[in-house]
C-alpha positions in Angstrom: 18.4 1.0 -28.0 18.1 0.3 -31.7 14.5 2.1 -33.1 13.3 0.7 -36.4 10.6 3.8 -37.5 8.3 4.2 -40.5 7.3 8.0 -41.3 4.4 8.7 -38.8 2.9 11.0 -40.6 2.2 9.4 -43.8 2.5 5.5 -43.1 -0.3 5.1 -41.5 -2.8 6.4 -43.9 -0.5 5.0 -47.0 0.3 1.5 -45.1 3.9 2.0 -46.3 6.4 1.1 -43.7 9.8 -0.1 -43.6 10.6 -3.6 -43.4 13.7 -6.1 -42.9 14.3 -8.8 -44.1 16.8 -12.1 -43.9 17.7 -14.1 -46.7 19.1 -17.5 -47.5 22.9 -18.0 -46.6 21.9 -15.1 -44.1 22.0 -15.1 -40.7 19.6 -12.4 -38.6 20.2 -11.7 -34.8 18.2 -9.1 -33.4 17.8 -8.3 -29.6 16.6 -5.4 -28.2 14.8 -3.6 -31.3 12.2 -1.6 -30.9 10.1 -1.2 -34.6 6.8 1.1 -35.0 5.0 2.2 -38.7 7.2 -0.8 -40.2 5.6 -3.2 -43.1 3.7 -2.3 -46.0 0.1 -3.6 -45.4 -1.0 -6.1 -47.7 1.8 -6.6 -49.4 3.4 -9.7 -49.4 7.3 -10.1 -48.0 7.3 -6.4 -47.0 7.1 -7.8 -42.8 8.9 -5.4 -40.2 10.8 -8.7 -39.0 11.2 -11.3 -42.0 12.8 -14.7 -41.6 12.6 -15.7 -45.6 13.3 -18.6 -47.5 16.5 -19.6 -45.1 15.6 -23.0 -44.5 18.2 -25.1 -42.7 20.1 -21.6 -42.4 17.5 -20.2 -39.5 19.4 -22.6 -36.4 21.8 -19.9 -36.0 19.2 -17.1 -36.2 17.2 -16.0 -33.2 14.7 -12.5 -32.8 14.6 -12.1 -28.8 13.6 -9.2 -26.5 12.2 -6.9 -29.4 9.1 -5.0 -30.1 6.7 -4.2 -32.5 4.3 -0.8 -32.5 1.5 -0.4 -34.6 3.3 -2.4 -37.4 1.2 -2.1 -40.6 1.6 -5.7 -41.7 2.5 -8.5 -39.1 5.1 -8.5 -36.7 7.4 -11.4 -36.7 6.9 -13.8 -39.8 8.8 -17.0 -40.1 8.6 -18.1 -43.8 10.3 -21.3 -44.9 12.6 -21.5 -42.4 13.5 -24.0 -39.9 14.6 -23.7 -36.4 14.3 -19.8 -35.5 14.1 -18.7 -31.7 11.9 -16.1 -31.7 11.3 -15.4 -27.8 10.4 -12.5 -25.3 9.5 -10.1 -27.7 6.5 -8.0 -27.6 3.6 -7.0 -30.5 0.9 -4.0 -29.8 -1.7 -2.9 -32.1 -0.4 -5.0 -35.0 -2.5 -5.1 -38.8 -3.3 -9.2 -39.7 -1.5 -11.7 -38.6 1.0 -11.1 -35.3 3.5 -14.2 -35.4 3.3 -15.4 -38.6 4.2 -19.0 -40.2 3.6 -18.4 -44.2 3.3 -21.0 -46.0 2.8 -24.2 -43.7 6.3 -25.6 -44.3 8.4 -24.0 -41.2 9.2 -26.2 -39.1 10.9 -26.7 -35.2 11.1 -22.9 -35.0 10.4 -22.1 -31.4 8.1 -19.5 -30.1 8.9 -18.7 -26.2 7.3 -15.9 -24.0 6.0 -13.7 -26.7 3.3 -11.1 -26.4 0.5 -10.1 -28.9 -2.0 -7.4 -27.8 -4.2 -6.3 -30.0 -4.7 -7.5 -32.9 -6.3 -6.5 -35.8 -8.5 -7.5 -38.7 -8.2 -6.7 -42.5 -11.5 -6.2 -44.0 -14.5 -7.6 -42.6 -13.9 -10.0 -39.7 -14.8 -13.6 -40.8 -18.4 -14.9 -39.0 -21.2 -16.2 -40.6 -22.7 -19.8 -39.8 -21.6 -21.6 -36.6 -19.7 -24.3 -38.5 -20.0 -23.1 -41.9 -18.3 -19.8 -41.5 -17.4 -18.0 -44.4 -15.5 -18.3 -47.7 -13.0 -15.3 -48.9 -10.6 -15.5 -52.2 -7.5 -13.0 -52.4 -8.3 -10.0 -53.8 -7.7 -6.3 -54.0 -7.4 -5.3 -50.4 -6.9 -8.9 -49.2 -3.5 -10.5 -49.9 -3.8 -13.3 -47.7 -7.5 -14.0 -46.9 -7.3 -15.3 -43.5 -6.4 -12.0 -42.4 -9.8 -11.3 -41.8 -9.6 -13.7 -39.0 -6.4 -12.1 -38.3 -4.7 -13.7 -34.9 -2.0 -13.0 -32.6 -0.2 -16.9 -33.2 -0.8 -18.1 -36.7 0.2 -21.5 -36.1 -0.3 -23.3 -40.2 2.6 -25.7 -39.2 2.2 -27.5 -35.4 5.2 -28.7 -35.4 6.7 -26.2 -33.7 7.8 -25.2 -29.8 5.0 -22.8 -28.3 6.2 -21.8 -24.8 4.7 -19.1 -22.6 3.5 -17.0 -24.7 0.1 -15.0 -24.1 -2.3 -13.2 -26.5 -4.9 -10.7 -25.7 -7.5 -9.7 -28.6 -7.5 -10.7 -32.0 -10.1 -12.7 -34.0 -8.0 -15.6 -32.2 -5.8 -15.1 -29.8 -3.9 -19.4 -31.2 -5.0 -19.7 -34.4 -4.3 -23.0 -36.4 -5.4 -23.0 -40.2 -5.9 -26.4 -41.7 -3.3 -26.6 -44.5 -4.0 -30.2 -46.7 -1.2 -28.5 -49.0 1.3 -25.9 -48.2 0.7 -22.7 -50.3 2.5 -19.6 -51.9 6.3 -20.4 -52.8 5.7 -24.2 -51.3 2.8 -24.8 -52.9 3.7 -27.9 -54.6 5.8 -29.7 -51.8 4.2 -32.9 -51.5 3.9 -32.8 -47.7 0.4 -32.3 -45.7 1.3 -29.4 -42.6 -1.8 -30.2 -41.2 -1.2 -33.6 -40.3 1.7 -32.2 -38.0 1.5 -32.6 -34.7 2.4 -30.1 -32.0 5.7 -30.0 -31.3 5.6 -28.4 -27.9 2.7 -26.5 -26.4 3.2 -25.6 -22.9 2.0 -22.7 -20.8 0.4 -20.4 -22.8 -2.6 -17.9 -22.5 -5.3 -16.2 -24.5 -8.1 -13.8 -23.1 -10.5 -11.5 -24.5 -10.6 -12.9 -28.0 -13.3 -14.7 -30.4 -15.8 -11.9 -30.1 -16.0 -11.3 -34.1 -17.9 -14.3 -34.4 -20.5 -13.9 -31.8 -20.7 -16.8 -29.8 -18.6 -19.5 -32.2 -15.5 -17.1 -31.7 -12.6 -18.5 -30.2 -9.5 -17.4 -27.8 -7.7 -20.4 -29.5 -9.0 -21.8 -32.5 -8.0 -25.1 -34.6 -10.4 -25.0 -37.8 -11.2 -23.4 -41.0 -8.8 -24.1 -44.1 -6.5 -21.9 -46.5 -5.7 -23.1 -49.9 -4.9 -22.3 -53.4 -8.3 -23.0 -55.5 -6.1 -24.1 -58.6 -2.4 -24.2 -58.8 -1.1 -20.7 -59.1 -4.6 -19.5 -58.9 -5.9 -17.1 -55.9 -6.0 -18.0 -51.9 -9.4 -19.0 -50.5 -10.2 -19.1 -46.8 -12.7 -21.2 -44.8 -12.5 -20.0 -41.4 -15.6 -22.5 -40.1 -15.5 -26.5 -39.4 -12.6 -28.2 -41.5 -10.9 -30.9 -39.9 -7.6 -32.5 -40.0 -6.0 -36.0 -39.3 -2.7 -35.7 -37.5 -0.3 -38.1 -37.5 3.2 -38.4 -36.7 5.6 -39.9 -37.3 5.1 -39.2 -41.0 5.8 -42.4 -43.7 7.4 -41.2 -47.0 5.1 -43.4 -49.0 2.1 -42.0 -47.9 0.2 -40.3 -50.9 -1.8 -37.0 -51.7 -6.0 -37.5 -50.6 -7.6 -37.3 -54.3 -10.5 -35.5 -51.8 -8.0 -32.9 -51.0 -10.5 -33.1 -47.9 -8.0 -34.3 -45.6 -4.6 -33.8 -47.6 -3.0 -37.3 -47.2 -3.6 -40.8 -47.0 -1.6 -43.8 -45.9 -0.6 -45.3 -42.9 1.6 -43.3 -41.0 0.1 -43.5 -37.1 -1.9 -41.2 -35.6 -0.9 -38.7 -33.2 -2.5 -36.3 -30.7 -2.8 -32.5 -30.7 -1.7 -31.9 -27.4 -2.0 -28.9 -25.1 -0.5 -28.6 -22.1 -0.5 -25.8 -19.5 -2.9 -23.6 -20.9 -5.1 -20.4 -19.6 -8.3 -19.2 -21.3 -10.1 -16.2 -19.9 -12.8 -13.5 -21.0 -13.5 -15.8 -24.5 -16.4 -17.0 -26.3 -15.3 -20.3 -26.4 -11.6 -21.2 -24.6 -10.3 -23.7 -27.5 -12.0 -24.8 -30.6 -10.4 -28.0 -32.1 -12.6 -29.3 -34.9 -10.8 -32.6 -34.6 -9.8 -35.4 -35.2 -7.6 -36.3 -32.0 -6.6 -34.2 -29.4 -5.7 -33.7 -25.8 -6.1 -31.0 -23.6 -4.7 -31.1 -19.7 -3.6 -29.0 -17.3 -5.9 -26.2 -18.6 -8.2 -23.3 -17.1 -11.0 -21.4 -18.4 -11.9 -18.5 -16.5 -15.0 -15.9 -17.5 -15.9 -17.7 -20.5 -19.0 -18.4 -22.3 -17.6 -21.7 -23.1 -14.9 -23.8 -21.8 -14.2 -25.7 -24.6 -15.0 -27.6 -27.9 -13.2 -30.3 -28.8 -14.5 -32.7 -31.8 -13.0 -36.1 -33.1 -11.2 -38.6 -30.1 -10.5 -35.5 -27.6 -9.4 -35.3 -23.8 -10.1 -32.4 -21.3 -8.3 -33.5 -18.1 -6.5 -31.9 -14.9 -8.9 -28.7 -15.7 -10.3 -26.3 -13.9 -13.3 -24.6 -15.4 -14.6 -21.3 -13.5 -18.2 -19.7 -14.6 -17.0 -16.8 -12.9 -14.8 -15.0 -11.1 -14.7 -11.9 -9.3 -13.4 -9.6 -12.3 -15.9 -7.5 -12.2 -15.8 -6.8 -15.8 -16.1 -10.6 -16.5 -18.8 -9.7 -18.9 -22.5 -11.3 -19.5 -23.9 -13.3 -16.7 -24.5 -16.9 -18.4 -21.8 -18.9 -18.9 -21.6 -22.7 -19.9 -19.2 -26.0 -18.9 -19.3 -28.2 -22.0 -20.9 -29.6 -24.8 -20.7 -33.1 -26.0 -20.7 -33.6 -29.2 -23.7 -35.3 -31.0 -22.5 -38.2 -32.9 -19.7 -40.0 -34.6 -16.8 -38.3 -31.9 -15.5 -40.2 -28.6 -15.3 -37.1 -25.6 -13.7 -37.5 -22.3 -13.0 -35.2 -19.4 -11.8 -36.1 -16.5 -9.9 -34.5 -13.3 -11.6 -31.4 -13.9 -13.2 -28.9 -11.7 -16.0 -26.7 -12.3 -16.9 -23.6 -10.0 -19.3 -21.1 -9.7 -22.3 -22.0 -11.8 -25.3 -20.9 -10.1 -28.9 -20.6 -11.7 -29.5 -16.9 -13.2 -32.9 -16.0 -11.7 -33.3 -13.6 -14.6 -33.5 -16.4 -17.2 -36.5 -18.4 -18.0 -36.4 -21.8 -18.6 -38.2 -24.1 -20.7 -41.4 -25.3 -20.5 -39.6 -28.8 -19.6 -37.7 -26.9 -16.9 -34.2 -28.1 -18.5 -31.9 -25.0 -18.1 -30.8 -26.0 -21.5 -27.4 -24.5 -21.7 -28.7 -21.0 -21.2 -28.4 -20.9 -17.5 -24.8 -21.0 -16.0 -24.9 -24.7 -16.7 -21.8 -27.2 -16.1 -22.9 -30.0 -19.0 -25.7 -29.4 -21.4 -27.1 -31.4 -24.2 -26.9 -31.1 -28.0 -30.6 -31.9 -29.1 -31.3 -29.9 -32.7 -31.5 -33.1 -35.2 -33.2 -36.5 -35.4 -30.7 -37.3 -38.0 -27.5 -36.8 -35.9 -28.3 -39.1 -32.8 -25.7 -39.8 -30.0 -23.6 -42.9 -29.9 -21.8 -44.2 -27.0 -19.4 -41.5 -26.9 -19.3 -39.4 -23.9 -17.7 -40.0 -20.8 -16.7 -38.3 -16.9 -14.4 -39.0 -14.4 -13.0 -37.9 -11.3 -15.1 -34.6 -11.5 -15.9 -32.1 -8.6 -17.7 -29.1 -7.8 -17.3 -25.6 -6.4 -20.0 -24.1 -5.7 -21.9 -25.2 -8.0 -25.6 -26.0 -7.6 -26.9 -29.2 -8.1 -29.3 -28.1 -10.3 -26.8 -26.6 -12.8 -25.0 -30.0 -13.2 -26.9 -31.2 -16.1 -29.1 -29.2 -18.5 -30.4 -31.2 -20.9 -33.8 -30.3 -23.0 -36.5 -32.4 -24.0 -37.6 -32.1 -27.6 -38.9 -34.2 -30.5 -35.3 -35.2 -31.9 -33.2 -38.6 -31.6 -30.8 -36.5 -30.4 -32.3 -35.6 -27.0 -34.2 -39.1 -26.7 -30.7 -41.0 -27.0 -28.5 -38.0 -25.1 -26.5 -40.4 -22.8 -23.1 -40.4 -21.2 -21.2 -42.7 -18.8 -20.3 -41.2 -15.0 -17.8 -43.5 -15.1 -17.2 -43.4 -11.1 -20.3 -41.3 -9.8 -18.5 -38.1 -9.0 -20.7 -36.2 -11.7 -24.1 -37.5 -11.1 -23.2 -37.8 -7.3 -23.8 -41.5 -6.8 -21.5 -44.6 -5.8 -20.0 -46.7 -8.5 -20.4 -46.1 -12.5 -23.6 -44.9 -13.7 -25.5 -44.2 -17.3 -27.1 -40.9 -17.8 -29.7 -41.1 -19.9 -32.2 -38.5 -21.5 -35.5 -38.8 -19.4 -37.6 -38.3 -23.0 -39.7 -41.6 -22.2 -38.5 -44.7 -19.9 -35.8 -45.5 -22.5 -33.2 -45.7 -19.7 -34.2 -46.9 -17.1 -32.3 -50.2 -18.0 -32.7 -51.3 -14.3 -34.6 -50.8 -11.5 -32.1 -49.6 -9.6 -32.6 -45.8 -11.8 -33.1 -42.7 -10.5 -35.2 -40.1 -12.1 -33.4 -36.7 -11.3 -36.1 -33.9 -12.6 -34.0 -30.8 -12.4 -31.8 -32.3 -15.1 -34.6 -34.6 -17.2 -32.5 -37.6 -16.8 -32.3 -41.0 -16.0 -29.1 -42.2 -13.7 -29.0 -46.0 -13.7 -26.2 -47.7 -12.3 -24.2 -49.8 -14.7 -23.9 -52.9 -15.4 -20.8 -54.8 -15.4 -20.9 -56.6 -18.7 -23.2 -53.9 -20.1 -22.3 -51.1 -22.8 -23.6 -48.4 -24.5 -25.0 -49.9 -28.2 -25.8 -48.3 -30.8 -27.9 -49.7 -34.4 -29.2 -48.9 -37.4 -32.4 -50.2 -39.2 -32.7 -49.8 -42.5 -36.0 -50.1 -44.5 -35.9 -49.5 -48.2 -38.4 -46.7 -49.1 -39.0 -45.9 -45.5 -36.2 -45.3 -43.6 -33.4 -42.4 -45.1 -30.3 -42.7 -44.0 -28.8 -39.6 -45.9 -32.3 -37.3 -45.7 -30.8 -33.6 -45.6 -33.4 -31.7 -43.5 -33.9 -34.4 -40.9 -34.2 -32.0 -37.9 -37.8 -33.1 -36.6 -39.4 -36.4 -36.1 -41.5 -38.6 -38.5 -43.2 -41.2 -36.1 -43.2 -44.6 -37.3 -42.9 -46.8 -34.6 -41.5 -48.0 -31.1 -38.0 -49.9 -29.4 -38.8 -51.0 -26.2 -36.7 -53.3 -23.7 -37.4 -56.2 -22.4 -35.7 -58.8 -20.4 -34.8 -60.2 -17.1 -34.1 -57.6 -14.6 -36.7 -55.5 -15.9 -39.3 -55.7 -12.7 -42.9 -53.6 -12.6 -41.8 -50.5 -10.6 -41.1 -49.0 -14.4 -43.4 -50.2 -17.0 -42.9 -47.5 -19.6 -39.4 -48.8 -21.2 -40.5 -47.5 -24.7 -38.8 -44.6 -27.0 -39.9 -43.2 -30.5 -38.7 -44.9 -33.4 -38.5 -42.3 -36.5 -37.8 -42.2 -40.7 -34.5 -41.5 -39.3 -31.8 -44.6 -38.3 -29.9 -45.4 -35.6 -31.0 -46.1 -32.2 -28.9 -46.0 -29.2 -29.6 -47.6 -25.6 -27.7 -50.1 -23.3 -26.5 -53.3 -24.6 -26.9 -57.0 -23.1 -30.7 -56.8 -22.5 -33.8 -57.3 -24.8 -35.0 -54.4 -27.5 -38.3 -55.0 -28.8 -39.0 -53.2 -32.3 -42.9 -52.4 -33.6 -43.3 -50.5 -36.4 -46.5 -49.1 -37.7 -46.8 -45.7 -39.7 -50.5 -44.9 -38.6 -49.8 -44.5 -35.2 -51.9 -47.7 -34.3 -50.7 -48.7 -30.9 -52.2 -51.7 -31.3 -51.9 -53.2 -35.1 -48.4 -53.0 -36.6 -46.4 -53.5 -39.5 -43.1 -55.1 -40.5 -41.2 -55.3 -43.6 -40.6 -58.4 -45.6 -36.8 -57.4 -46.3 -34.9 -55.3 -43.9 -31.4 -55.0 -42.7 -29.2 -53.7 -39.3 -26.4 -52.3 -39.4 -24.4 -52.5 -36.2 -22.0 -49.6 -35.7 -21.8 -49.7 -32.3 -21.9 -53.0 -30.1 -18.3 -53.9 -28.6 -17.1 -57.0 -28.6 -18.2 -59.4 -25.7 -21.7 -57.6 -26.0 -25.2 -58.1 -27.6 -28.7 -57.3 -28.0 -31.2 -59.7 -28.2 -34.0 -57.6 -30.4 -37.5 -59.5 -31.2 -40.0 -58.5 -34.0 -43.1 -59.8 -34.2 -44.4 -61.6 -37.5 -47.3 -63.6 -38.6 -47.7 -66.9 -37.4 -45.8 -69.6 -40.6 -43.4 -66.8 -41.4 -39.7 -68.5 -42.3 -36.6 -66.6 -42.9 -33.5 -65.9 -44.8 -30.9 -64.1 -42.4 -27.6 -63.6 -43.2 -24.3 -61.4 -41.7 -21.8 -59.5 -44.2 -18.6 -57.7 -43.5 -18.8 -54.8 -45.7 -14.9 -55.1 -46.3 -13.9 -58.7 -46.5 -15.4 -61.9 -45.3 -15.1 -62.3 -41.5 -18.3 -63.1 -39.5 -20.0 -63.3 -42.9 -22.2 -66.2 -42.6 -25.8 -67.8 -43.0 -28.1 -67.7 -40.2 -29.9 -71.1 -38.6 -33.3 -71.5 -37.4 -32.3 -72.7 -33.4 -34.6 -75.2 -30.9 -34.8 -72.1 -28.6 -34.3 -68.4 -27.4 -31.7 -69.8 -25.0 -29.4 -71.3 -28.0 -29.6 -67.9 -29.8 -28.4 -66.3 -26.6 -25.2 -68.8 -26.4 -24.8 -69.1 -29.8 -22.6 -66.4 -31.7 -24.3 -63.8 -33.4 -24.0 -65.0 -36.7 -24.8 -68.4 -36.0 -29.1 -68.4 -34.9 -32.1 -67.1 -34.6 -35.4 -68.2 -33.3 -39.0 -67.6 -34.0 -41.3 -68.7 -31.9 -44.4 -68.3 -33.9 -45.1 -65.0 -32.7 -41.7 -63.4 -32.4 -38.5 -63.3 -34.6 -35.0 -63.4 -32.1 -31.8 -62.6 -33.4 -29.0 -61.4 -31.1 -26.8 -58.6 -32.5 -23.0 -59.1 -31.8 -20.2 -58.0 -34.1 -18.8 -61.0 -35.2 -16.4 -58.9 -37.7 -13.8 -58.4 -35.2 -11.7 -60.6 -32.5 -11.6 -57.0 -30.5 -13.6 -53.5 -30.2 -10.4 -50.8 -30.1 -11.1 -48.5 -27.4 -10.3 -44.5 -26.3 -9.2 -44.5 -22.7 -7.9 -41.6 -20.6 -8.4 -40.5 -17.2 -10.2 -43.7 -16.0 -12.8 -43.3 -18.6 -12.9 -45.8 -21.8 -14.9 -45.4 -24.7 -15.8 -47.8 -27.8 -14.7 -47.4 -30.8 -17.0 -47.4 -33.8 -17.6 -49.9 -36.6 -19.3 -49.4 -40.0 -18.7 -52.9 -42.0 -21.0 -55.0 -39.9 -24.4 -56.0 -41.1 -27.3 -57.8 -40.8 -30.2 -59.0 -43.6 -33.1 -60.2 -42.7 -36.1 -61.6 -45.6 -39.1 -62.6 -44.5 -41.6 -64.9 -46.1 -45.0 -64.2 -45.0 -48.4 -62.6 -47.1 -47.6 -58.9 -47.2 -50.4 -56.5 -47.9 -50.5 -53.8 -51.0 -47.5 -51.6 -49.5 -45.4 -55.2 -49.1 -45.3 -55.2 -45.7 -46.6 -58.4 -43.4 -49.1 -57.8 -40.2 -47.4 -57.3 -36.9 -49.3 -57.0 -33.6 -48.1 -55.5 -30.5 -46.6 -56.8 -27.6 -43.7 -56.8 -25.9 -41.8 -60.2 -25.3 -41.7 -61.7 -22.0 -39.5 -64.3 -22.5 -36.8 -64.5 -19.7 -33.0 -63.6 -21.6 
């Protein structure tokens, strides 16, 4: 046995340690070390194992079946070098960092079957905000700032093999910085490490981590951002929501992001983050990935607060997801499934299994009886903001249940936002909702929804489950009304009433006559495509005599191709019209809109080719003419629609507006047959 020792009694309290190191033109082969009181803390390069600067010269070197013990500074650090096998070695009770990549340029090293217990923080441990975080420069105390979300895997490069490792403790137990830019002796490679893909990710664990950041904490984490603010200047960490665009593989002509937001831009394709194989247990949340695309299978959560959160286009499939087992240490009693996301992110899990969520007798629900994610609940809703309203971009499939009471399938809460009036996602075969065939779940707010006769109003979750039409999506649009409706207002987290949407249509019978939802100060309304929306707009709350703007536009982020929606606005009797369609981009689908003989031609016309107004009622059928295709997200069975932002509409009206220049609109919903 070969024992690597700092000087017990004095290394501790000084931090001073011994360290090794291997250099360029070097080659480092250790097996079989044991190492305790080595590195120096906070000092950079003083590691108690140190691949440095080697580059292509680390293939031959390999670190395998060694320890670390209460090492003052790191354990294993891998700093811009290529192709190290660092394997079956074991880290206890470790200062910052455990396995270390420094400066976001080592690449194809591979990590296999590594330990890291215990892990600990430098300073105070990084919390704050759930997705701000906190911001830390270097300083005295605090080489390397991310240290105070110190990890057991620091990951800033992906594209490297992870294999079999586990990590117990730690702020993280994975940890993946963004890096836009590599840093430290690197700094001004042009290359962007966070746009690497993983290279390998397969079997690995974390448990009993992300407790430093109360509930946002994470066993493995992929967020928050470490960067030089000003060439050669100090090391600032974000540890909260910073995002990153991977893409593989990379094109050399590609160019630094002026932004720096993202690093690069160009058009090398995009690629997945993609986990494979992995356990969470005993965590706040499992995985964290702020995004943009990842995928996440073979995977099981076990004891945690929170599965999972997973942001951009992101796949949870072949999971299982267990509330609780029968540790009986497993912690606090209310645990929670997942999340999705409120806007602007496409989310699919499928093949996964949840077990053992059962209503907590001991917590009290909300006046709306919604469990709202506080009460062992599998899916729960995201519902603080009327600004950020939900899309068409949730979908399940292929889901089961163990015992799990019905009740505790769905927990979504009622409250004055668009985000819980437009909550929605698609059961794309029944299994989660329970029914035959695809279904829409929609937020039982009003009678939004129920887009069919054929809903169900299922109480103990307050939502609607409709099945789904064939030809029918989820849509999404955005009015716009100048001096009335913000589309960037900050503090938009409550509603300012200001009118209806209602549908209307064939298929639309009198067992439900309530079809309406609020219409705020806030755009973007979301509901089910191919059927009628009727909009009536008054800002006195006068159910009876409206309003509607001379000039007004739509913006159509959200309708895929081969659907519509046929929305009607009533205007004074004489009114004529100017409607045109623009392509924010270039000049496809841009075109000026006819008056037609009839609601039926506007229905078979294109969508930038008609409208019709009847002398009450102003037709125009939304369709994105902009593109021969919508692009899509599919995995599991499930499909989602991509968004698009370049598609408008612009309507002017010529009728005798009052002092505010709007023009008299009375209520009524259409009942013209689509």
């Amino acid at each position: 046995r070969v024992l690597l020792q700092g000087n017990p009694s004095d290394s501790i309290a000084s931090g001073f340690g011994g360290h090794v190191m291997v250099r360029l033109n070097g080659t480092g082969r250790f097996s079989g070390v044991q190492s305790t009181y080595m590195g120096q803390t906070n000092v950079l390069a003083r590691y108690p194992y140190h691949f440095h600067l080697m580059y292509d010269g680390g293939r031959n070197s390999f670190i395998r079946d060694c320890s670390c013990k209460n090492a003052l500074f790191r354990c294993i650090t891998v700093h811009g070098t290529y192709n190290v096998d660092v394997s079956r070695n074991v880290n206890f009770n470790t200062i910052g960092h455990s396995y270390y990549l420094e400066d976001g340029v080592e690449e194809n090293n591979t990590f296999a079957y590594n330990l890291a217990v215990h892990t600990q923080i430098i300073g105070t441990p990084a919390s704050g905000e759930p997705q701000a975080g906190v911001t830390v420069r270097q300083g005295p105390g605090l080489t390397q700032p991310s240290d105070i979300a110190a990890s057991g895997f620091y990951v800033s490069n992906s594209m490297n093999s992870y294999i079999g490792n586990a990590a117990s403790g730690g702020w993280a137990g994975f940890a993946f910085p963004n890096f836009y830019y590599p840093i430290g002796a690197h700094q001004s490679w042009q290359m962007d490490p966070s746009a690497r893909p993983l290279k390998l990710w397969d079997g690995n664990t974390a448990h009993s981590a992300g407790y430093y950041w109360g509930a946002s904490g994470n066993c493995i984490y992929v967020g928050g951002n470490l960067k030089h603010e000003s060439p050669g200047g100090p090391l600032v960490y974000i540890s909260g929501r910073m995002s990153r665009k991977t893409r593989w593989p990379f094109i050399p002509t590609d160019v630094p992001s002026t932004s720096n937001s993202f690093g690069w831009t160009g058009t090398s394709p995009k690629a997945f983050m993609t986990f494979n194989n992995s356990k969470v247990f005993l965590c706040q949340k499992g995985m964290n990935h702020w995004g943009g695309t990842v995928e996440i299978f073979n995977y099981e959560s076990h004891d945690s607060t929170l599965s999972a959160t997973i942001f951009g286009q992101a796949w949870l499939g072949n999971a299982l997801v267990n509330a609780k087992s029968n540790n009986p240490l497993s912690g606090v009693p209310n645990r929670r499934g997942f999340q999705f996301y409120d806007i602007n992110v496409q989310s699919i899990i499928t093949n996964v299994t949840f077990r053992n969520f059962q209503p907590d007798p001991t917590i009290t629900r909300p006046a709306d009886g919604s469990t709202s994610g506080r009460d062992n609940t599998v899916l729960f809703s995201m519902v603080h903001s009327d600004k950020f309203k939900p899309q068409g971009i949730s979908a399940t499939n292929k889901i089961t249940f163990q015992n799990v009471a019905t009740s505790q399938r769905i927990g979504h809460h009622i409250t004055n936002t668009g985000a819980s009036r437009y909550y929605n996602f698609i059961d794309a075969d029944g299994s989660f909702t329970g029914y035959s065939g695809p279904q829409v779940v929609g937020a039982a707010n009003s009678g939004w929804w129920i887009i069919n006769d054929s809903c169900k109003l299922r109480t103990e979750w307050n939502v609607w489950v409709c099945p789904k039409p064939a030809t029918s999506e989820i849509a999404t649009v955005n009015i716009n009304v100048p001096n009335l409706i913000i589309n960037d207002e900050p503090t938009a987290y409550t509603s300012t009433w200001i009118g209806t949407m209602s549908l209307w249509g064939d298929g639309l019978n009198t067992r439900y006559t309530n079809r309406t939802t609020i219409f705020t100060t806030t755009p973007g309304v979301t509901g089910i495509s191919n059927i009628g929306w009727y909009w009536y707009l008054n800002t006195k709350n006068d159910t009876t005599n409206g309003i509607v703007p001379k000039s007004w536009s739509i913006g159509i982020p959200l309708i895929p191709k081969g659907t519509w929606v046929m929305i009607a606005v009533a205007y004074p009797s004489g009114t004529t019209f100017n409607i045109t369609t623009d392509n924010k981009w270039w000049t496809k689908g841009d075109a000026v809109l006819q008056m037609a003989s009839s609601l039926a031609q506007v229905k078979s016309g294109n969508g930038n080719q008609y409208y019709w107004f009847d002398g009450r009622y102003l037709y125009l059928k939304l369709e994105n003419m902009a593109v021969d295709q919508t692009t899509t997200f599919e995995r599991g069975g499930a499909r989602l629609y991509d968004q698009e932002w370049n598609y408008s509409y612009f309507i002017q009206a010529n009728c005798q507006a009052n002092a505010s220049g709007y023009c008299f609109s009375q209520w009524g919903i259409p009942t013209a047959t689509l």
